[in-house]
N, C-alpha and C positions, 0 to 999 in steps of 0.2 A: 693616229698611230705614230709611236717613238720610230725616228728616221732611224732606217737601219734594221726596224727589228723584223718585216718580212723579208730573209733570204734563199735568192735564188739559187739551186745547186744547176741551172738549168737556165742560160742567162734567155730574158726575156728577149734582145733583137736576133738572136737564134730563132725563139719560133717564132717574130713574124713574117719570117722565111717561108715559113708553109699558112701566113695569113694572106686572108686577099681583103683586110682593110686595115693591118697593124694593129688591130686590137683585140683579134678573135683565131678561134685554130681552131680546125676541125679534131674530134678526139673519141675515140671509140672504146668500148671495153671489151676483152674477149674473158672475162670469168665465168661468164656463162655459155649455157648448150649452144643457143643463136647470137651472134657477135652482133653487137649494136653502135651507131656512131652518131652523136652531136655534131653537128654544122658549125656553132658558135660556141665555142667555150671560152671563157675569159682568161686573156695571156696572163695576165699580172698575179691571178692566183693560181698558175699549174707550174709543179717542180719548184713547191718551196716553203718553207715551214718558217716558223715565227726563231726567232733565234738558232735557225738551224747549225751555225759553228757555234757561236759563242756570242756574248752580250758584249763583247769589245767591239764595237760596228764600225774601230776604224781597220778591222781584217777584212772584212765587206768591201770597204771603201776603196782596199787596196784591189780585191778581186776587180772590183768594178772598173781599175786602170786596165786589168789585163782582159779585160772583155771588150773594152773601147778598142783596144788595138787589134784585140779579132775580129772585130765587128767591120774594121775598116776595109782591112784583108779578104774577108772572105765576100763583101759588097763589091769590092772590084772584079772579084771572080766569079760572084753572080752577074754582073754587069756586061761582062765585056769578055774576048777570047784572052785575059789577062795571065801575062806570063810570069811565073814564079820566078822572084830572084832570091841566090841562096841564103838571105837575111830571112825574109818574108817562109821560105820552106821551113827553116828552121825553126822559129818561133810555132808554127802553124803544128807543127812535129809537138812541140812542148806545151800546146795550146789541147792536143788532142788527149796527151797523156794525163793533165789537168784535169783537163774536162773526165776523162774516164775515173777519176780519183776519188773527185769533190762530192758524186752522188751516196746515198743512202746506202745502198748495193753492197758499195766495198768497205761501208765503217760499220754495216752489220756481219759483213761476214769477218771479218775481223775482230769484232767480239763473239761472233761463234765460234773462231778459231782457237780466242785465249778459254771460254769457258769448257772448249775439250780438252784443252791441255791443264785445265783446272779439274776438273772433272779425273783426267784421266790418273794425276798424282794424287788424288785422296780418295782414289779408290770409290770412285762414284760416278763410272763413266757409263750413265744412263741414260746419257741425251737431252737432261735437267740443263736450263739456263738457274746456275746460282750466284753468277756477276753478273752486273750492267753497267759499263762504262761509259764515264763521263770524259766526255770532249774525245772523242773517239775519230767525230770527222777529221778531227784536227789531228788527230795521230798517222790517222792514215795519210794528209797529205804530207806528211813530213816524210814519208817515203818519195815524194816527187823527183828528189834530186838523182835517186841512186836508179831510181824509173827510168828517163832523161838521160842518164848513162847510156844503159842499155838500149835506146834506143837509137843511140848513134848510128848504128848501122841499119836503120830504116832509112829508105826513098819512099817520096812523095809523087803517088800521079790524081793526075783529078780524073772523074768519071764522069760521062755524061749519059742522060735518060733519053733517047727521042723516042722513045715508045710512049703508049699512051698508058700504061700503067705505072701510076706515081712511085717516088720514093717516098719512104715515113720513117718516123721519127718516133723515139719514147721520152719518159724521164731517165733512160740510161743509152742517149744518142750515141756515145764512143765504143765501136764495138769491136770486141779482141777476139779474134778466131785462126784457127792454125789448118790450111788444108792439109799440108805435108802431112802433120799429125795424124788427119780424120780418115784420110786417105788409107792411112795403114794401122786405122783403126787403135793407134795409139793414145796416150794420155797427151791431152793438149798441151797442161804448161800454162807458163805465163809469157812476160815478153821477152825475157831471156834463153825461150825457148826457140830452136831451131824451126825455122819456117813461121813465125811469127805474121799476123797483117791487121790492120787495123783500118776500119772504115768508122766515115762519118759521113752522114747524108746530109747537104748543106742543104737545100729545098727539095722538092719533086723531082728534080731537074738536074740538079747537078751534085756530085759529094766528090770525098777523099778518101784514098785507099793508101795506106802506107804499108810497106813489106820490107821483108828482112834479106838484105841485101845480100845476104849468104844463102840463101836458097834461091832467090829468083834473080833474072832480069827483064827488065820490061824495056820496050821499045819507048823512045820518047814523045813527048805529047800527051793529049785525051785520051783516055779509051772508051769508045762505045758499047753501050749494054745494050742487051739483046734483052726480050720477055723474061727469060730465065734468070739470065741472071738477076735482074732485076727483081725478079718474084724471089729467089735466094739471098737479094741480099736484104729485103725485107724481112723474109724468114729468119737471116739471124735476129732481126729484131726482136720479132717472138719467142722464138728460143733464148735470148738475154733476158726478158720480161720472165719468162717461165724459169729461169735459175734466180729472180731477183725478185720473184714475189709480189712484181708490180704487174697491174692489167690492164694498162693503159696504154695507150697507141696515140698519135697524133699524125692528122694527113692535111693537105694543101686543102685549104677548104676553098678554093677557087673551082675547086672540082668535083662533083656532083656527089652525093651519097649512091647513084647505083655504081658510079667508076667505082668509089670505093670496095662498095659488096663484090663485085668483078673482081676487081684482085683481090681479095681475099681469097674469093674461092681459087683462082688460081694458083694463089700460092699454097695452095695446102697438100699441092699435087710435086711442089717441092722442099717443103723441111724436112730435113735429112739428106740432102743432097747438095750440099752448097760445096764440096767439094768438087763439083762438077760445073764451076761458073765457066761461061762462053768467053768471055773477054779475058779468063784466067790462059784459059786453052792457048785460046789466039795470042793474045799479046804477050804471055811472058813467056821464056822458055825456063821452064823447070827443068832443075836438075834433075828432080825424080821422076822423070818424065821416061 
């Protein structure tokens, strides 16, 4: 295979975070009635397509720096009670908004966006795909910068699981969701939207939750998840998999397939509700509270 030409939008030492031997993730599919999961799936082929930006594989090359330095980062912070300094926060901030950019997700809806605006000035707004763009991932990260503006005013806190129901992961880990918003049953927005937060689940165990520092504050430190939350913030998973067309899920495969069928079933007792996370409650105080 020509070096370079499988890319990941989804770096591979990401999921061996949820492997228990670095070469294998457990991974489930929920498109059908009974949700089913694989124990072993192989890392090197999930979350990634054969030239997926472009055949200049030294854009690849370059990713590949900014994933080493995530890699580094966030192994400390699986390792140890390791304390954020504001260099480290901040990259980790522009590392999250990357990462949400680079998948499939947002360079498809991005060409549905231009082929309704195509559609809708020729008078053929039928719902018909009659463009397909080329290099499209690459359009959308070239939004990155103006992204990374806007997120200046997010803080960083880490989260931690000690409950026995894992966190998971998909091929679209970086997930953007707006309580303020959902709360008052508003249209969410994007990150320039007021009340803004962004999670990423680093293993089973531990993730990142970034928030819009004009809505909330949060106490300093970890915050601990409770079942619920935990089961909600899983369910944005599903709910991002269900807006992005993917059906694919990844869990700690250090941990049994009935843990897994367990939380699933429980979390199904909370999608739709993730406005109502425990450690939202307790730890920050909301203005719209």
């Amino acid at each position: 295979m020509a070096e370079g030409k499988k890319q990941h939008y989804v770096p591979q030492f990401y999921l061996r975070n949820f492997s228990k031997d670095g070469k294998t993730i457990g991974c489930g599919y929920v498109d059908i009635a009974k949700p089913f999961v694989i124990e072993a799936a192989p890392i090197k082929t999930q979350a990634a397509e054969d030239y997926f930006y472009t055949k200049d594989t030294r854009l690849e090359s370059e990713f590949s720096k900014i994933e080493q330095k995530a890699k580094e980062i966030i192994q400390q912070i699986l390792s140890s009670d390791f304390v954020l300094d504001s260099r480290n926060e901040d990259f980790l901030k522009q590392y999250i908004c990357f990462q949400q950019l680079r998948t499939p997700f947002h360079a498809n809806h991005f060409e549905s966006e231009m082929n309704k605006m195509y559609n809708f000035f020729n008078g053929t707004d039928d719902g018909e795909k009659r463009i397909s763009l080329q290099g499209k991932q690459i359009f959308v990260l070239s939004t990155f910068q103006d992204a990374v503006k806007s997120m200046q005013r997010y803080k960083l806190l880490l989260i931690n699981n000690p409950t026995e129901i894992p966190f998971i992961t998909s091929p679209e880990p970086a997930i953007f969701f707006n309580p303020y918003k959902s709360k008052r049953k508003q249209f969410i927005g994007g990150v320039k939207t007021h009340g803004g937060m962004f999670y990423l689940p680093l293993s089973a165990s531990k993730g990142i939750l970034l928030y819009d520092n004009k809505a909330y504050r949060a106490n300093k430190g970890a915050a601990l998840c409770s079942k619920s939350d935990v089961s909600n913030l899983n369910a944005q998973i599903f709910i991002t998999m269900k807006l992005s067309n993917t059906n694919i899920f990844y869990y700690d495969n250090t941990n049994s397939k009935e843990l897994v069928f367990e939380a699933l079933a429980k979390m199904k007792n909370y999608i739709g509700e993730y406005a109502k996370f425990d450690f939202i409650r307790e730890r920050f105080c909301l203005f719209y509270c």
